[in-house]
C-alpha positions in Angstrom: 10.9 -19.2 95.5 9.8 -18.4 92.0 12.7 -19.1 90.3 12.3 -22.9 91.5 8.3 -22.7 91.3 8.2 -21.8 87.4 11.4 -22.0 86.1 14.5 -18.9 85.8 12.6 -18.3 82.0 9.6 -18.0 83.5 11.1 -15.5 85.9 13.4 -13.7 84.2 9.5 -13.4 81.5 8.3 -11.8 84.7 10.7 -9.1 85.5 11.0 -8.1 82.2 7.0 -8.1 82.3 7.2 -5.8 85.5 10.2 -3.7 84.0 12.7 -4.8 86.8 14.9 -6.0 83.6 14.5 -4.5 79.9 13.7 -6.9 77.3 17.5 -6.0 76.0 19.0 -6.7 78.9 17.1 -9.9 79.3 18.6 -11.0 75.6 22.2 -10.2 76.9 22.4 -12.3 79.4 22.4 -16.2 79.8 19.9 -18.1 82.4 22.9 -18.8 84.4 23.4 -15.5 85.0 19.8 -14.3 86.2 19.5 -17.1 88.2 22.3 -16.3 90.3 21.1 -12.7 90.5 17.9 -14.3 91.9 19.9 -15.7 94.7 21.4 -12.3 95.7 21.0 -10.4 98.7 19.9 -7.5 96.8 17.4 -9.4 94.8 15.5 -10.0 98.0 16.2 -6.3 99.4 14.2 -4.9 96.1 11.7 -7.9 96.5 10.7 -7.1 100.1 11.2 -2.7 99.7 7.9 -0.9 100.2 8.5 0.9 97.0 10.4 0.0 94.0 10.7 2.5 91.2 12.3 0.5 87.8 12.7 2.2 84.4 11.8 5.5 85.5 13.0 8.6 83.2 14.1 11.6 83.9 15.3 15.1 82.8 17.5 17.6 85.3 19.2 20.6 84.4 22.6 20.6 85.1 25.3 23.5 85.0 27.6 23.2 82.1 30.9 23.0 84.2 30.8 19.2 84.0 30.9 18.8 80.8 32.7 21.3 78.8 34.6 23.3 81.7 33.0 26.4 81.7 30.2 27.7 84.2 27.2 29.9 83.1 25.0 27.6 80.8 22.8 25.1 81.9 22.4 21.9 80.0 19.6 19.1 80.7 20.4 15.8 81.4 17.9 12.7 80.5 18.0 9.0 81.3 16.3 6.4 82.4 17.2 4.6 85.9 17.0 0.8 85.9 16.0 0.8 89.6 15.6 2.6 92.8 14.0 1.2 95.8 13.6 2.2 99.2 15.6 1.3 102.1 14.4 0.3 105.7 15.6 3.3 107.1 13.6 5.2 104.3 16.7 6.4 102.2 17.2 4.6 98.8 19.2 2.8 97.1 20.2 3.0 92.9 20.9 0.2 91.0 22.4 0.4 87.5 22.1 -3.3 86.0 24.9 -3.6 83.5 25.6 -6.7 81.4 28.7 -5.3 80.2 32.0 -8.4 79.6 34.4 -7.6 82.0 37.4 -9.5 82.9 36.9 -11.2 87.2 40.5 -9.4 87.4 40.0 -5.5 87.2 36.1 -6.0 86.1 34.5 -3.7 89.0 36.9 -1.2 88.8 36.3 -1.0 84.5 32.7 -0.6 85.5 33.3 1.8 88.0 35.3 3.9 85.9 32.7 3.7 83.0 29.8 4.0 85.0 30.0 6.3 88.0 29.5 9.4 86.3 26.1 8.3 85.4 25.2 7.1 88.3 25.9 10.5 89.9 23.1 11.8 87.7 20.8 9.0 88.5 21.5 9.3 92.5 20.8 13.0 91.9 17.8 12.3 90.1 16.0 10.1 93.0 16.7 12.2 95.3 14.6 15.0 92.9 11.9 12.5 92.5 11.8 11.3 96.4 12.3 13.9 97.8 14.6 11.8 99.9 18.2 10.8 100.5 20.6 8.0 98.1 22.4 6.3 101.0 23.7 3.6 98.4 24.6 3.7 94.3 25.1 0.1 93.2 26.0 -1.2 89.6 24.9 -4.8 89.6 27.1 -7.5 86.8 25.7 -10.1 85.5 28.6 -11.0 83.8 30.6 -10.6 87.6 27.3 -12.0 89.3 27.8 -9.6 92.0 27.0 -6.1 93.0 29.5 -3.6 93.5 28.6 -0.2 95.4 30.2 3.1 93.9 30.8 5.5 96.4 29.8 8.9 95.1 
């Protein structure tokens, strides 16, 4: 592939180039690390999707409840996804690339913890801007080298 044809700096250059990593989470992580994320499955799902979507913002309005207990007002959420692709079976799949240090013990299940609330918004998000259904929400760890799918 690639990775062997140029080099994983070269590479990892690239993705950063066509925002499928930020430049900050490129300096987080060692060459070790994106090379075995080159090597995942889901590496080659987002390399082969008909549509990738990486870096994309966005803004919803959400009702209050969730964050201060109360209904009636409306607050708006922003972020910015790290990637969304679509699936064969046209539903999509979020992933939230996190370079976080976590311990191989309890590590997915820190992430989870820390992470899945945001990842709600960002699954609610694509479905706003697809007009079509999250079937998966994934947080991919470099520092873990796996992914790790949070069911939502």
């Amino acid at each position: 592939g690639r990775v062997t044809e140029y080099g994983i700096k070269a590479e990892a250059e690239r993705l950063v180039k066509i925002k499928m990593i930020s430049e900050s989470e490129l300096s987080l992580m060692n060459f070790a690390e994106i090379e075995r994320f080159f090597g995942t499955r889901l590496c080659g799902e987002i390399i082969s999707s008909s549509y990738v979507g990486r870096e994309k913002r966005f803004n919803i309005i959400e009702d209050s409840e969730s964050f201060t207990g109360s209904k009636g007002e409306k607050v708006m959420v922003q972020g910015v996804i790290d990637c969304f692709f679509r699936n064969k079976d046209g539903t999509y799949t979020v992933v939230d690339y996190k370079t976080d240090r976590v311990k191989k013990t309890d590590g997915e299940q820190t992430l989870i913890s820390r992470h899945s609330f945001q990842l709600g918004y960002y699954k609610r998000a694509v479905e706003l801007i697809t007009g079509g259904k999250v079937s998966r929400t994934l947080i991919y760890s470099f520092c873990l080298g796996k992914e790790i799918e949070v069911k939502l």
